[in-house]
N, C-alpha and C positions, 0 to 999 in steps of 0.2 A: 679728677672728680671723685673716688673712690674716696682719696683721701679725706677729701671734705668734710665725706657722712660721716667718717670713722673717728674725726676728732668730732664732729658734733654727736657723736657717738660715746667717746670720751666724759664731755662735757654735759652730757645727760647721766652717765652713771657716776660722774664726779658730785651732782646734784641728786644721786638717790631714785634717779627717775628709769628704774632699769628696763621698764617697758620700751620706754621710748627710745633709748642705748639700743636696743635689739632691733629695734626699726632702723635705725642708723648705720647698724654694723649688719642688717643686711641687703639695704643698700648698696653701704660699701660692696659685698661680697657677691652683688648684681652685678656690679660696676666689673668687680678685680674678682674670679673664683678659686685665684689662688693667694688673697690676701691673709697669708698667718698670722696676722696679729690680730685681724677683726674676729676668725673665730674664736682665737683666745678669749679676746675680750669681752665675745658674745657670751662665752661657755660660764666667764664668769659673772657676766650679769642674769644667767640662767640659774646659775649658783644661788645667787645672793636675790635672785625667788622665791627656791624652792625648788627647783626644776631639775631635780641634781642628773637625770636620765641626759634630757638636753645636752647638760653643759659636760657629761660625758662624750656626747656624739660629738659635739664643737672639739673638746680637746684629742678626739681620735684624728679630727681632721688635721687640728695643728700638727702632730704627733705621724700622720702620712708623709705631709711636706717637711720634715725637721726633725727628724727622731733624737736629736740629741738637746731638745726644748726640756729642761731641766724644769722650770716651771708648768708644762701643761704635764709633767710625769707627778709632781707634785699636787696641784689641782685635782687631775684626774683619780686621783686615791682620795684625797679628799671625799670626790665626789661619790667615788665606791663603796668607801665609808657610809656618808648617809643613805648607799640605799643596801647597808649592808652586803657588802660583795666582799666578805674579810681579804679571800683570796687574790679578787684584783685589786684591793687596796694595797697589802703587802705587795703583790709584785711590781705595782709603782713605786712604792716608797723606795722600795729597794733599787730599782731602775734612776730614781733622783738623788739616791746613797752612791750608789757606781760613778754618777757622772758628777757628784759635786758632796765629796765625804765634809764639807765644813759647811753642811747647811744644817744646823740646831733644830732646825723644824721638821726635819723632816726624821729624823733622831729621833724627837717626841711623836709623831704620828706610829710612826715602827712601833715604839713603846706599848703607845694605845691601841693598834691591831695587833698585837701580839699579846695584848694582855685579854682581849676580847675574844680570841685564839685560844686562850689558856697556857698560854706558855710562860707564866710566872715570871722566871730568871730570865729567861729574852728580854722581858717586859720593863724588868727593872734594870739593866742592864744599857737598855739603850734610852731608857728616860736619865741615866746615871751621865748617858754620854754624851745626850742634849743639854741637860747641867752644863 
């Protein structure tokens, strides 16, 4: 049953409709409390609100059950990012750098906290190694 809400949870934020994604995927997460892909999923239709606090809290949850979730380490700086938290953005990024050095995005996010940092040469450096 869990499953159910989570792909019509899918299929609402496939359609843009993130409100409604979030109802779905907390269904889901009514159903299953320890479903980690519904609060990813949630975190990121929290994201793609506005809600960047939210889809913080969603991806600490994935991030309890799966510490080695390469993508909510990634998200989660992201989301750090927009509410300026340079420091926990960096220490994602670098947490999604340790567990997967061939991810190019996450290379240029380092770049862009690190230049937001002031750290110049870091800056340019790891936008060189996203290239």
């Amino acid at each position: 049953m869990g499953q159910e809400f989570f792909d019509k949870g899918l299929e609402k934020a496939k359609q843009k409709d993130y409100t409604g994604a979030i109802e779905e995927f907390n269904k889901a997460l009514q159903v299953d409390p320890e479903f980690v892909n519904a609060y990813y999923q949630r975190g990121l239709a929290y994201y793609d609100l506005g809600h960047a606090a939210q889809a913080v809290f969603d991806y600490d949850q994935v991030l309890k059950r799966d510490s080695y979730n390469v993508e909510a380490y990634y998200c989660r700086a992201l989301a750090r990012l927009a509410l300026k938290n340079l420091p926990g953005a960096l220490k994602d990024v670098n947490k999604t750098i340790e567990l997967n050095c061939y991810k190019a995005g996450a290379y240029n996010l380092r770049g862009v906290v690190e230049r937001k940092l002031g750290n110049i040469e870091s800056a340019i450096a790891n936008l060189k190694k996203a290239a």
